[in-house]
SEMIVO-493244 format. One record per residue: residue in three letters; residue number from 1; x, y, z of N, C-alpha, C, O in turn. Coordinates in nm, 2 decimals. Layout:
% residues N
{'ALA'; NUM; {X; Y; Z}; {X; Y; Z}; {X; Y; Z}; {X; Y; Z}} ...
END
This chain:
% residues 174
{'UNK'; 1; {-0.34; 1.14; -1.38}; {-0.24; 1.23; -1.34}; {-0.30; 1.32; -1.23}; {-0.23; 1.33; -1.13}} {'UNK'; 2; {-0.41; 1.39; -1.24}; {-0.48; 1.47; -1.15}; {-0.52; 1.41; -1.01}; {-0.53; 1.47; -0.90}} {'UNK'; 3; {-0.55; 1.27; -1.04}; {-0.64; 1.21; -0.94}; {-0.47; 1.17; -0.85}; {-0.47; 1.17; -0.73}} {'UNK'; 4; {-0.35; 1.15; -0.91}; {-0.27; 1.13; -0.82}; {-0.20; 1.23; -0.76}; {-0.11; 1.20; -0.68}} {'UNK'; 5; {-0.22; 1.37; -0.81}; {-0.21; 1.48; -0.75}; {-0.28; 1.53; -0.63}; {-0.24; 1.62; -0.55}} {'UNK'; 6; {-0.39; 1.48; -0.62}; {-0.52; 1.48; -0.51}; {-0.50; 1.42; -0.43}; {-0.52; 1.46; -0.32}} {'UNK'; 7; {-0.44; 1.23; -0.46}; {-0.41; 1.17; -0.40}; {-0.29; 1.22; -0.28}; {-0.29; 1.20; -0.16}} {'UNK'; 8; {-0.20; 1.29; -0.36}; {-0.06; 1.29; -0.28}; {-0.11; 1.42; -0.20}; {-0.08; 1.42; -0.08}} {'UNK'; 9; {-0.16; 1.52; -0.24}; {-0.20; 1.66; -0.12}; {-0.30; 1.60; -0.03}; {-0.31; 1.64; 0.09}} {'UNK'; 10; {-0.38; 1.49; -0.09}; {-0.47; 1.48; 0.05}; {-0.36; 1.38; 0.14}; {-0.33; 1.40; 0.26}} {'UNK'; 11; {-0.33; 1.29; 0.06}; {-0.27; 1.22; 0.18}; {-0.19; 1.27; 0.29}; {-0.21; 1.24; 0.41}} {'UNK'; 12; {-0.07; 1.40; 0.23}; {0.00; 1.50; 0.27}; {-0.02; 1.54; 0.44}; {0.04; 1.54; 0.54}} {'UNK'; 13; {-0.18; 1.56; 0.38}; {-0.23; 1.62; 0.51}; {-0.28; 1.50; 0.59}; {-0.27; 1.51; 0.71}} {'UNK'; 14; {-0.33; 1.43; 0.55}; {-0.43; 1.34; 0.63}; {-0.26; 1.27; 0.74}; {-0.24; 1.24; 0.86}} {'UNK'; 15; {-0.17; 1.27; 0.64}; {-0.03; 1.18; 0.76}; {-0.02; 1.23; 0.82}; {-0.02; 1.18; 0.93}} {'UNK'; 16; {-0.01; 1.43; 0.80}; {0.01; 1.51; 0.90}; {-0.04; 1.52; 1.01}; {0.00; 1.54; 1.12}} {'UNK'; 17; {-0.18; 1.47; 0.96}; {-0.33; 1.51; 1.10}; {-0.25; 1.39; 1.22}; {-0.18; 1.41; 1.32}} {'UNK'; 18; {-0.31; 1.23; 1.12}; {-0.25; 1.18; 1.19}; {-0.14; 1.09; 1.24}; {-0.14; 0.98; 1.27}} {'UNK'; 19; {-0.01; 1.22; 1.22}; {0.13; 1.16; 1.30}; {0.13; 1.24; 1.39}; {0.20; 1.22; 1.49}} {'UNK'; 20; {0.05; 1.35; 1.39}; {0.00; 1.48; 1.52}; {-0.05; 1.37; 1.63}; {0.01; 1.34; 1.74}} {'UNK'; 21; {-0.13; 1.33; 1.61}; {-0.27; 1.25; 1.68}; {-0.18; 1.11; 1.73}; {-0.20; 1.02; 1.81}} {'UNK'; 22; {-0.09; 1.12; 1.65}; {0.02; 0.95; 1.72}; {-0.08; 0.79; 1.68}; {-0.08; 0.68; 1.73}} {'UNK'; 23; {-0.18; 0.86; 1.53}; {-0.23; 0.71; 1.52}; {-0.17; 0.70; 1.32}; {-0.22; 0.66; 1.22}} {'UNK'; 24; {-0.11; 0.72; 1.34}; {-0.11; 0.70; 1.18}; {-0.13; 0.51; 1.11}; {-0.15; 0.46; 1.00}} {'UNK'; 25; {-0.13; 0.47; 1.25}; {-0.12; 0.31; 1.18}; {-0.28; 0.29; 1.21}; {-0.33; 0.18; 1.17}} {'UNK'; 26; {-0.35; 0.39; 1.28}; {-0.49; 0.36; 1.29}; {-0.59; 0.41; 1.18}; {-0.70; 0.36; 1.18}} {'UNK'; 27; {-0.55; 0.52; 1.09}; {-0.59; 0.56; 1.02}; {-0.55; 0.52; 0.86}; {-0.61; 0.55; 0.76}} {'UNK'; 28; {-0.43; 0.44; 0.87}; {-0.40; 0.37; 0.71}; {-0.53; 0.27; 0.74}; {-0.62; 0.28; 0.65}} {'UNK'; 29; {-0.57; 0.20; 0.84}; {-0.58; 0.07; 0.91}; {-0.75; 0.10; 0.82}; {-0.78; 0.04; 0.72}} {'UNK'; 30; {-0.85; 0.21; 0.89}; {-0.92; 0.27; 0.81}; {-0.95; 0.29; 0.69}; {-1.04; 0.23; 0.63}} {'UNK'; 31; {-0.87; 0.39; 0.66}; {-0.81; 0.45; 0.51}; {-0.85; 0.35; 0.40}; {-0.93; 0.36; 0.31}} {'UNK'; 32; {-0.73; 0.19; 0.43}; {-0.75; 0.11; 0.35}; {-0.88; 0.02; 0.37}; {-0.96; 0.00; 0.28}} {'UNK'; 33; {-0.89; -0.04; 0.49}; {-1.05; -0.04; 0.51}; {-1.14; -0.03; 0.40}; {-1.19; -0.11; 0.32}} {'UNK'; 34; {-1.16; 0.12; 0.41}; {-1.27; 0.16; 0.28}; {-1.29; 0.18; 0.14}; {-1.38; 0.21; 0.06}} {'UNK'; 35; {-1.07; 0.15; 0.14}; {-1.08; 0.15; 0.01}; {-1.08; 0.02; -0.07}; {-1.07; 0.02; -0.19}} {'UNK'; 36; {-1.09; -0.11; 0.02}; {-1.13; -0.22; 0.03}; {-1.28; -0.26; -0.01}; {-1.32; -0.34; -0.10}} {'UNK'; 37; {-1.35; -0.16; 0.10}; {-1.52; -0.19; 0.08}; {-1.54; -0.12; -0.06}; {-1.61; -0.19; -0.14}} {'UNK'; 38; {-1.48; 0.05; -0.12}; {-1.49; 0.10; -0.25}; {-1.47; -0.01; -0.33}; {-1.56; -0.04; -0.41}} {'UNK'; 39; {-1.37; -0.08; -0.34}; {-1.30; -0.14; -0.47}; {-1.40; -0.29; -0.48}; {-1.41; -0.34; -0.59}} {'UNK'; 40; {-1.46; -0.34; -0.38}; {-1.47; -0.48; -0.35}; {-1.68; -0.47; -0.38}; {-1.75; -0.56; -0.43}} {'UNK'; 41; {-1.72; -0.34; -0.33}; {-1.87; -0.40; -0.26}; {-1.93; -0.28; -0.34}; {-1.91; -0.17; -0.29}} {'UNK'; 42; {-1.98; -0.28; -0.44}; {-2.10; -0.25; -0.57}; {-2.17; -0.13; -0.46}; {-2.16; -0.01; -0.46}} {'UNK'; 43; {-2.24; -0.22; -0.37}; {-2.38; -0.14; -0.34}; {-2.30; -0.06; -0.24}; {-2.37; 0.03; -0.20}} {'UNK'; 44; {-2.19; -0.05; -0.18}; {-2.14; 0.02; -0.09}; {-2.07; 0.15; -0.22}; {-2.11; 0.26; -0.21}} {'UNK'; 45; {-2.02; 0.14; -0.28}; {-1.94; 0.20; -0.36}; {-2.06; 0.31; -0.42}; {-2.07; 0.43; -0.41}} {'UNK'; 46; {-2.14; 0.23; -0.48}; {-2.34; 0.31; -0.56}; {-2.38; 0.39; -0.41}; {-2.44; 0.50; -0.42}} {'UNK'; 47; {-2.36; 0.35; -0.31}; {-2.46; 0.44; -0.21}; {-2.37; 0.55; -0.15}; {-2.43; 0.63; -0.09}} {'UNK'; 48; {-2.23; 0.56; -0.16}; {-2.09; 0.62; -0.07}; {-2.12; 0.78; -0.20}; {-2.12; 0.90; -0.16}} {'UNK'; 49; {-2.14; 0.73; -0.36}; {-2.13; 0.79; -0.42}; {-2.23; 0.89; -0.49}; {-2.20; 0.98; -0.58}} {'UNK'; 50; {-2.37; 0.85; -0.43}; {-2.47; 0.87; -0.50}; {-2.51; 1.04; -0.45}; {-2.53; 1.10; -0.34}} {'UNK'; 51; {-2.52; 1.07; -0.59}; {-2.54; 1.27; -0.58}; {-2.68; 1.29; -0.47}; {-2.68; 1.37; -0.37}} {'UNK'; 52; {-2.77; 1.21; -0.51}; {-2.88; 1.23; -0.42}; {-2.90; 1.24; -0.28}; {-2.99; 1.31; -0.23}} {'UNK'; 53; {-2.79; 1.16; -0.20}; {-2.80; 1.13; -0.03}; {-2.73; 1.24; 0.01}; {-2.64; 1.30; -0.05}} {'UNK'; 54; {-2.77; 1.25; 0.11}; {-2.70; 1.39; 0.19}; {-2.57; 1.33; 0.23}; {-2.56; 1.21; 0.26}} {'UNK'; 55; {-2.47; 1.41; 0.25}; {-2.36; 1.38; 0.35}; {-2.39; 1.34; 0.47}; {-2.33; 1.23; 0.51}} {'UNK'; 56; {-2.46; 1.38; 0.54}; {-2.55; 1.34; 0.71}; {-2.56; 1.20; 0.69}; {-2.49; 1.13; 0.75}} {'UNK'; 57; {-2.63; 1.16; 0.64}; {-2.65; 1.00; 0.56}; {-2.54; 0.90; 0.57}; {-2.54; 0.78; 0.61}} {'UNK'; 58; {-2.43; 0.97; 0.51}; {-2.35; 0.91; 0.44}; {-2.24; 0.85; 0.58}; {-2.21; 0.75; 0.63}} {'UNK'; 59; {-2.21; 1.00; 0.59}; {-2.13; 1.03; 0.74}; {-2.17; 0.90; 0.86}; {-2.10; 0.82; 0.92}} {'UNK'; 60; {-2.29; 0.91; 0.87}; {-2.40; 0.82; 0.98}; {-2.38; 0.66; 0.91}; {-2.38; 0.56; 0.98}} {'UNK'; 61; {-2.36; 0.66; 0.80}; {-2.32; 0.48; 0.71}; {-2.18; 0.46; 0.79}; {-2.14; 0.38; 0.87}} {'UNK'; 62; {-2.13; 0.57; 0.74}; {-1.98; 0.53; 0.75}; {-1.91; 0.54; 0.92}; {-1.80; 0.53; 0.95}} {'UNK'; 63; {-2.02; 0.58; 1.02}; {-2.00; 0.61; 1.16}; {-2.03; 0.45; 1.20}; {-1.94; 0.38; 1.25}} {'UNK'; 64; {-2.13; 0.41; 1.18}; {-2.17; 0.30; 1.20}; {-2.11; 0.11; 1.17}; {-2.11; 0.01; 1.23}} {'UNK'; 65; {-2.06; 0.18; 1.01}; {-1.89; 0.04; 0.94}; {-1.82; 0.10; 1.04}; {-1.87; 0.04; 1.14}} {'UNK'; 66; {-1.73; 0.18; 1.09}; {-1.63; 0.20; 1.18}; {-1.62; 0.23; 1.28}; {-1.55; 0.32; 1.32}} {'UNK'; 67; {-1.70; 0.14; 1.36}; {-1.74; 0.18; 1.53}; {-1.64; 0.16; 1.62}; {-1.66; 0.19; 1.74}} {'UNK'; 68; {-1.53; 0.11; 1.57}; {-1.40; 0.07; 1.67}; {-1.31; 0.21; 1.66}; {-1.26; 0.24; 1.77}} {'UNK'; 69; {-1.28; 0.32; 1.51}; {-1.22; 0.43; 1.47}; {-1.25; 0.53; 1.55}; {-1.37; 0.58; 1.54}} {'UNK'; 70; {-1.16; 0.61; 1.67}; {-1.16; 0.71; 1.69}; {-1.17; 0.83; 1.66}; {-1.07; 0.85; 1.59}} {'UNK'; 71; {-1.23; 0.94; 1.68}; {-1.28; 1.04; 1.60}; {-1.23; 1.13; 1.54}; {-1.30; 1.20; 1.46}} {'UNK'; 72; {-1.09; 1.17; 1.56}; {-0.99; 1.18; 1.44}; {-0.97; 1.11; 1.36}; {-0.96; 1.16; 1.25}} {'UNK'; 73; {-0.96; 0.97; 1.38}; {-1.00; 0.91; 1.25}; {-1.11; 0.92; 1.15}; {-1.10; 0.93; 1.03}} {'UNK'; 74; {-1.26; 0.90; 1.24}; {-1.35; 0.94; 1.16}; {-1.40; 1.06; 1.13}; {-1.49; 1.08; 1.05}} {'UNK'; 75; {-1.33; 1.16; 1.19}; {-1.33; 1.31; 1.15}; {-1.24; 1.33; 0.95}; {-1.28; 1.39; 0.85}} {'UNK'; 76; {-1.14; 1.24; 0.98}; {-1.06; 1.24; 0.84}; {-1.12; 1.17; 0.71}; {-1.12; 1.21; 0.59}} {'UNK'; 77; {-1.18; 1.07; 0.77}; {-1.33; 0.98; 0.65}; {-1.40; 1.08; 0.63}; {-1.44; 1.08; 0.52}} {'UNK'; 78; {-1.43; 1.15; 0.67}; {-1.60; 1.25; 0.68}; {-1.49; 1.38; 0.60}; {-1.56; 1.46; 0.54}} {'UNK'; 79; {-1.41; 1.40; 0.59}; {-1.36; 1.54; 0.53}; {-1.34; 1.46; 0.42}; {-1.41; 1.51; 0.33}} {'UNK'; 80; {-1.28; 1.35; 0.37}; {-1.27; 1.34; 0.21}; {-1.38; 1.29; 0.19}; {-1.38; 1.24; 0.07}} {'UNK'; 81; {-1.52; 1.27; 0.26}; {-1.64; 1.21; 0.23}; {-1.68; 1.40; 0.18}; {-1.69; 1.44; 0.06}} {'UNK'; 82; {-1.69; 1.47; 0.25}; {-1.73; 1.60; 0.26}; {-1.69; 1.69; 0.11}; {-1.77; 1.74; 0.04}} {'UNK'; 83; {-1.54; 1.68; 0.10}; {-1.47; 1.71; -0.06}; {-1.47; 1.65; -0.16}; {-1.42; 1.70; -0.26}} {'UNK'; 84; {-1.54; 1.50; -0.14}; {-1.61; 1.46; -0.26}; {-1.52; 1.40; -0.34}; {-1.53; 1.40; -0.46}} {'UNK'; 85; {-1.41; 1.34; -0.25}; {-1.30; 1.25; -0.27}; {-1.28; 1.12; -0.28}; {-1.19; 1.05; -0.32}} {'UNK'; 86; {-1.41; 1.08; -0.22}; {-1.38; 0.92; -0.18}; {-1.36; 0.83; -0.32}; {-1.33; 0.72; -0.29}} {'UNK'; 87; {-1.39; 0.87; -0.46}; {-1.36; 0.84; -0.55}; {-1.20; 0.79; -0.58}; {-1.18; 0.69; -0.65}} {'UNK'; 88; {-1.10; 0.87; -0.52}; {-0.92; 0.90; -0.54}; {-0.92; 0.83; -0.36}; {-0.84; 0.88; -0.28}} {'UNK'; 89; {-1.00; 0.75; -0.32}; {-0.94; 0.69; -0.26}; {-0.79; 0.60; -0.24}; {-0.71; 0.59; -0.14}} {'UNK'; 90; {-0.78; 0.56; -0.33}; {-0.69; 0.43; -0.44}; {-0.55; 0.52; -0.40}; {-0.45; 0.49; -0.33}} {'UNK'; 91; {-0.58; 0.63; -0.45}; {-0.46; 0.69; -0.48}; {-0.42; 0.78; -0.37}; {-0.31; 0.82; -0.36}} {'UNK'; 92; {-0.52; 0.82; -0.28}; {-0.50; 0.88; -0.10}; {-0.43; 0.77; -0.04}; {-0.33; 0.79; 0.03}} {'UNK'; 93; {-0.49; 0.63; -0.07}; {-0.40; 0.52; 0.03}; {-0.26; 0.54; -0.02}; {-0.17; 0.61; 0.03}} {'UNK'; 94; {-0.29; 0.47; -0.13}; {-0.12; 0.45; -0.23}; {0.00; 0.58; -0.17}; {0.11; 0.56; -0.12}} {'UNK'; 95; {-0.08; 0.70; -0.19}; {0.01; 0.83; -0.13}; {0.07; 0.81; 0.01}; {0.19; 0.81; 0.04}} {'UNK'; 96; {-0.04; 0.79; 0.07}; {-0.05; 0.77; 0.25}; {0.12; 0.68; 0.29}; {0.22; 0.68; 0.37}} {'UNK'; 97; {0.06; 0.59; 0.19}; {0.17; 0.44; 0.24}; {0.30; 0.49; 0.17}; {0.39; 0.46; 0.24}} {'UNK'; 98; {0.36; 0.57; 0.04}; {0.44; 0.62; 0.04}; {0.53; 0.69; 0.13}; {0.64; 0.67; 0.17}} {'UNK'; 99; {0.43; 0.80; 0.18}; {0.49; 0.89; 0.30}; {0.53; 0.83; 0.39}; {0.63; 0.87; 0.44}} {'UNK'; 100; {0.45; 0.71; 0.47}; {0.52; 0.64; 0.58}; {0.59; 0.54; 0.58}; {0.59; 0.46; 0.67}} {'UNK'; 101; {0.68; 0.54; 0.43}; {0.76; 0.42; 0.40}; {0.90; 0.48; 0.44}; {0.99; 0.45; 0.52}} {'UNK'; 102; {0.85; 0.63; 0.33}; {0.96; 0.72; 0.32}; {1.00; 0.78; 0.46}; {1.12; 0.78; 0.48}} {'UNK'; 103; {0.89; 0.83; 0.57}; {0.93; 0.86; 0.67}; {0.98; 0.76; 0.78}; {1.00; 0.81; 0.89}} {'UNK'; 104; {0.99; 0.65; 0.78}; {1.03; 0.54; 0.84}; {1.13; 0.45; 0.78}; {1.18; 0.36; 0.85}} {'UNK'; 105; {1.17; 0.47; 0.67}; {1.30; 0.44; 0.59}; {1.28; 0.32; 0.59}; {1.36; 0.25; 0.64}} {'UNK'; 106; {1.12; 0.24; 0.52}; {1.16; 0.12; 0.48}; {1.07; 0.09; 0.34}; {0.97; 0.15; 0.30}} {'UNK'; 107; {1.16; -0.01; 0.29}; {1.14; -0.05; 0.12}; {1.05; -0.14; 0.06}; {1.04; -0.23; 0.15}} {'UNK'; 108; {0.98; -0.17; -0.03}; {0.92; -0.28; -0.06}; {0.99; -0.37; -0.13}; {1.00; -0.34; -0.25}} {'UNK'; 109; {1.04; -0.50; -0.08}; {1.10; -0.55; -0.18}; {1.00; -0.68; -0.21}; {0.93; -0.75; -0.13}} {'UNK'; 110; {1.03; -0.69; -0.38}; {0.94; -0.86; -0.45}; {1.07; -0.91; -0.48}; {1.13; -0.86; -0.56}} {'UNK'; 111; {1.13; -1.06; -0.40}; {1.12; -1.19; -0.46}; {1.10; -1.27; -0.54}; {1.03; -1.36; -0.49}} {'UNK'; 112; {1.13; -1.28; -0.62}; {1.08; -1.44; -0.71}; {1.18; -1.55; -0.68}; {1.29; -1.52; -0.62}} {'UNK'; 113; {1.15; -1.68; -0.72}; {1.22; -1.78; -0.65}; {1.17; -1.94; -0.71}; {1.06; -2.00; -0.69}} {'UNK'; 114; {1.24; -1.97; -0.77}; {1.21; -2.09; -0.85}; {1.09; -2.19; -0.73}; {0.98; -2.25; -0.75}} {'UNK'; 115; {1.19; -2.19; -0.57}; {1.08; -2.27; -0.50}; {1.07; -2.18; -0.37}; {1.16; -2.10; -0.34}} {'UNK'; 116; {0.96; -2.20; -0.28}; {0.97; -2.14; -0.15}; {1.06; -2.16; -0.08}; {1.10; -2.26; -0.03}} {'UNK'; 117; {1.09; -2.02; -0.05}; {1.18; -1.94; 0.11}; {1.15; -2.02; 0.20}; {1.03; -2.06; 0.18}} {'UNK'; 118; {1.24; -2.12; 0.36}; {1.19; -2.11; 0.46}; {1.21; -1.97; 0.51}; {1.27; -1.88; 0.46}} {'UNK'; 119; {1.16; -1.98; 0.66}; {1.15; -1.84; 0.71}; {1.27; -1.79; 0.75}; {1.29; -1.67; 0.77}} {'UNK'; 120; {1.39; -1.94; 0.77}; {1.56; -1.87; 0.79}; {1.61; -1.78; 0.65}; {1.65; -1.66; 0.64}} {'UNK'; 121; {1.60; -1.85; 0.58}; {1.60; -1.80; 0.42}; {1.57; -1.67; 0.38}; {1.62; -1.60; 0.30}} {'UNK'; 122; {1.42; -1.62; 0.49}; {1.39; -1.49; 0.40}; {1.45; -1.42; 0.50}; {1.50; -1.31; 0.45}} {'UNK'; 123; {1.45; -1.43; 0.64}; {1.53; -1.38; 0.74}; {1.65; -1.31; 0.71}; {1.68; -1.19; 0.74}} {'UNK'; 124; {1.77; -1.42; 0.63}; {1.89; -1.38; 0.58}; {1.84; -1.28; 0.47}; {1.90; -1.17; 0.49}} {'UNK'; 125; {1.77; -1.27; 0.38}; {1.81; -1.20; 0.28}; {1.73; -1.04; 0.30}; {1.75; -0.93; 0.25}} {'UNK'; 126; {1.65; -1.08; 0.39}; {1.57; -0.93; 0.50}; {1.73; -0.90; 0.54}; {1.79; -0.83; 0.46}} {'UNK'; 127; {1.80; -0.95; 0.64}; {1.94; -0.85; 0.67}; {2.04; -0.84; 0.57}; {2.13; -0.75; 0.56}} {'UNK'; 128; {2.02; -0.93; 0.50}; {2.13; -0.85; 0.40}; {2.08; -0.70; 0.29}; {2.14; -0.60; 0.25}} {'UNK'; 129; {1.95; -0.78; 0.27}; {1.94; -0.61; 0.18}; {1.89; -0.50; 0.31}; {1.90; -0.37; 0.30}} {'UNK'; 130; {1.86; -0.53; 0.40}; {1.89; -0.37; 0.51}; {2.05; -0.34; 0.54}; {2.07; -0.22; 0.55}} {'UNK'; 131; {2.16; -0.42; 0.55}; {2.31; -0.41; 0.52}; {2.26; -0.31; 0.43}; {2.23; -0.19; 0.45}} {'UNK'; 132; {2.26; -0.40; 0.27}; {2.30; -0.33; 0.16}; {2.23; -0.20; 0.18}; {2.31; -0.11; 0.19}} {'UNK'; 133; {2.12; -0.16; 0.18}; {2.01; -0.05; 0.15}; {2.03; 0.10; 0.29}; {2.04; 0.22; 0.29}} {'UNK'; 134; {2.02; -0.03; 0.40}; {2.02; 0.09; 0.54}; {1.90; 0.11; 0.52}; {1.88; 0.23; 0.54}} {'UNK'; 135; {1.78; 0.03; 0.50}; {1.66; 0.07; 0.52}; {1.58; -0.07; 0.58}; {1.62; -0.19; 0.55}} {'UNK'; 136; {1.48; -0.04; 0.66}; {1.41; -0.16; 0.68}; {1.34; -0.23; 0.56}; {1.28; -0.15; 0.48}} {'UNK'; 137; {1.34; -0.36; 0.55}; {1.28; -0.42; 0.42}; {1.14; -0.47; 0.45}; {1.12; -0.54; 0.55}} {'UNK'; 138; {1.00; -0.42; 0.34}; {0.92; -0.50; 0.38}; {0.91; -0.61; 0.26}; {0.89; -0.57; 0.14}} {'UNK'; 139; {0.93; -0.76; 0.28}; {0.96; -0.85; 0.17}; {0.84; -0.94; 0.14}; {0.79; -1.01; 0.23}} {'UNK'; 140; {0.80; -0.94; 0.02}; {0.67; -1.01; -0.05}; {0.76; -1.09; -0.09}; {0.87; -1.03; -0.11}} {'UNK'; 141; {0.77; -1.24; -0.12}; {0.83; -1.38; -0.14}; {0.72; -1.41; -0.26}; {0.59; -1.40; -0.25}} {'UNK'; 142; {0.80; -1.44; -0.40}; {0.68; -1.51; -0.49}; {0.75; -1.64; -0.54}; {0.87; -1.66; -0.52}} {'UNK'; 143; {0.68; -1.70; -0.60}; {0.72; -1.88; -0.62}; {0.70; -1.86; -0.81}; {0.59; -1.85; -0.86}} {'UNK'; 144; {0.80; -1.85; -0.88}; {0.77; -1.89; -0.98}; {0.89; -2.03; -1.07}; {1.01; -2.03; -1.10}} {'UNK'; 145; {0.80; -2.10; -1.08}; {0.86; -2.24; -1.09}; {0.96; -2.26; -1.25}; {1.06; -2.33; -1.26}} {'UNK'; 146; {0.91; -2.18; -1.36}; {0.98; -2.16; -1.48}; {1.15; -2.10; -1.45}; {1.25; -2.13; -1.52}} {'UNK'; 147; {1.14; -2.03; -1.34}; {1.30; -1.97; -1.35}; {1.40; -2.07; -1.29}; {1.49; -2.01; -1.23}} {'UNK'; 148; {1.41; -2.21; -1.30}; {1.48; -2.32; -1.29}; {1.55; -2.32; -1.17}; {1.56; -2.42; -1.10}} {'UNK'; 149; {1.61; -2.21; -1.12}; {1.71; -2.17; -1.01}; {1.76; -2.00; -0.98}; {1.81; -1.91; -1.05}} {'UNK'; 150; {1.74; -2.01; -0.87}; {1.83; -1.85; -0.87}; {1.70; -1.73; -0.85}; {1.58; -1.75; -0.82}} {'UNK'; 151; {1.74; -1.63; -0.86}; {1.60; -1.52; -0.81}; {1.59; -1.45; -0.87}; {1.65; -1.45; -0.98}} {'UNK'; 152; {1.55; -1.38; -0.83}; {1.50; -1.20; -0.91}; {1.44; -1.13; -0.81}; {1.33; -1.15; -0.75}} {'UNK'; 153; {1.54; -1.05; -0.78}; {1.52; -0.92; -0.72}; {1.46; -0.80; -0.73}; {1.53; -0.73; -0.80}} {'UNK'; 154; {1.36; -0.75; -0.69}; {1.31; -0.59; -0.76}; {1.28; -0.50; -0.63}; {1.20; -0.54; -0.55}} {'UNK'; 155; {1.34; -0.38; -0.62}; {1.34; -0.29; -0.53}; {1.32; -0.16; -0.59}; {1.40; -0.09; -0.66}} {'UNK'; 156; {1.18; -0.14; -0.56}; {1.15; -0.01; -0.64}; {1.14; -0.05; -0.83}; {1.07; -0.13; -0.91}} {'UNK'; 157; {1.21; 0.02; -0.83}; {1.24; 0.02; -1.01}; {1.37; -0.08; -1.09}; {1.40; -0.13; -1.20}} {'UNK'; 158; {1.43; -0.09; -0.94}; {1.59; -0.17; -1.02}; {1.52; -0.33; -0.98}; {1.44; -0.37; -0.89}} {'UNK'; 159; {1.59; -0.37; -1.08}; {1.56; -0.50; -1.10}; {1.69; -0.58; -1.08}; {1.76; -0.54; -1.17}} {'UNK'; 160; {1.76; -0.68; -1.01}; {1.87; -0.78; -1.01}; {1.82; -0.90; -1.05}; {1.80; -0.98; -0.96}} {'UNK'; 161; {1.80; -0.95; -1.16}; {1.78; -1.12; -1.21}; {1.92; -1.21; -1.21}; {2.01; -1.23; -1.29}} {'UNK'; 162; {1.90; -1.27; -1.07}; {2.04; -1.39; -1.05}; {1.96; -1.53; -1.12}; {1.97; -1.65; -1.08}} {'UNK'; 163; {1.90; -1.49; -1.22}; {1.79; -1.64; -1.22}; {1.91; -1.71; -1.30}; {2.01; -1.66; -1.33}} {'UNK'; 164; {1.85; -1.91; -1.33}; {1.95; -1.97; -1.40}; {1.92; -1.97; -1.53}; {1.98; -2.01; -1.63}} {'UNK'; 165; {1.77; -1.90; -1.53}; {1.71; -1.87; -1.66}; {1.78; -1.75; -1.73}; {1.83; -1.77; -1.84}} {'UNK'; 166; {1.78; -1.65; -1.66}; {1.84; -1.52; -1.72}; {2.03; -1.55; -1.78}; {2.10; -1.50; -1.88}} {'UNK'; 167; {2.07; -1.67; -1.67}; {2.21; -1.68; -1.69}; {2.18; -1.76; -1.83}; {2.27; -1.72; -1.91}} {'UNK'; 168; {2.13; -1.83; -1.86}; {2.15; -1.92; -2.02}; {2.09; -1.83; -2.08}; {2.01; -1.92; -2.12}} {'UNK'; 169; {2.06; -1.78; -2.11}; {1.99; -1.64; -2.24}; {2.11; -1.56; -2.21}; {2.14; -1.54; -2.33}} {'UNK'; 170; {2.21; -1.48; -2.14}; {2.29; -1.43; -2.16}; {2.41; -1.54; -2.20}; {2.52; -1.48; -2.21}} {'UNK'; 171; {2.41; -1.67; -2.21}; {2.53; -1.75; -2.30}; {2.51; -1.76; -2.40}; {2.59; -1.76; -2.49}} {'UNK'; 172; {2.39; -1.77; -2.42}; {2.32; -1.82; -2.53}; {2.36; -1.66; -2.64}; {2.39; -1.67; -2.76}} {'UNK'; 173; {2.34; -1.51; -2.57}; {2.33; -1.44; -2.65}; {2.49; -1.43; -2.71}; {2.51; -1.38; -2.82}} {'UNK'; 174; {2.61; -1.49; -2.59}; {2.75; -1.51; -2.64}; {2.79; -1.58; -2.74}; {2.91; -1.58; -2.77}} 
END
């Protein structure tokens, strides 16, 4: 609970810095970057973390992984390196990608689907749920072969199951 409290005020600011700076897609681009190298690379995660190394150290590792990131960007790595955050990384991204879902008015939607979407397929159901929604859709497509026919929808929290699975469990429950 705390750590997604830290999460959402740092992120807060870090969107602010940079939707100021006009790179905000350069700094998720980052952001997740390293929370990629945290989650994925042992010895990068033990050395990012380690009480003994100075920040100068650290700062100089992480100048050197991101030699392409402009210096508001790497000004923003080096302040949650500095506050001793890079731990609530997880939850700074997670935050981050919230705020510019929300400020850009678009949704995550998951898919399921007895067999694979072509790309007319997911095309159509991308404009129909922006119809329905009024928001831009970003759509993950999944293949699950048990639901015989028909889909399942999940946006956010609500769930629509048009599956042919769901429809015989509700005859069955008649």
């Amino acid at each position: 609970m705390i750590a997604n409290q830290v999460g959402k005020r740092y992120a807060e600011a870090i969107y602010s810095v940079a939707e100021a700076n006009n790179n905000v897609k350069a700094v998720y681009e980052v952001l997740n970057s390293i929370m990629e190298l945290y989650k994925t690379d042992v010895d990068f995660r033990n050395f990012i973390t380690h009480p003994l190394l100075k920040v100068a150290q650290k700062k100089e590792a992480l100048g050197k992984i991101f030699t392409d990131a402009d210096e508001n960007t790497l000004d923003i790595l080096y302040y949650i390196l500095e506050k001793g955050r890079i731990g609530e990384i997880r939850e700074i991204v997670a935050e981050f990608v919230k705020i510019d879902y929300a400020k850009n008015q678009i949704l995550d939607v998951e898919a399921t689907f007895a067999v694979e979407l072509n790309e007319e397929q997911k095309d159509k159901l991308i404009k129909k749920l922006e119809n329905k929604t009024g928001k831009k859709i970003k759509l993950v497509v999944n293949v699950d072969k048990s639901l015989i026919g028909g889909g399942i929808i999940r946006i956010g929290d609500q769930v629509t199951d048009g599956s042919i699975r769901r429809q015989l469990e509700t005859l069955t429950q008649k």
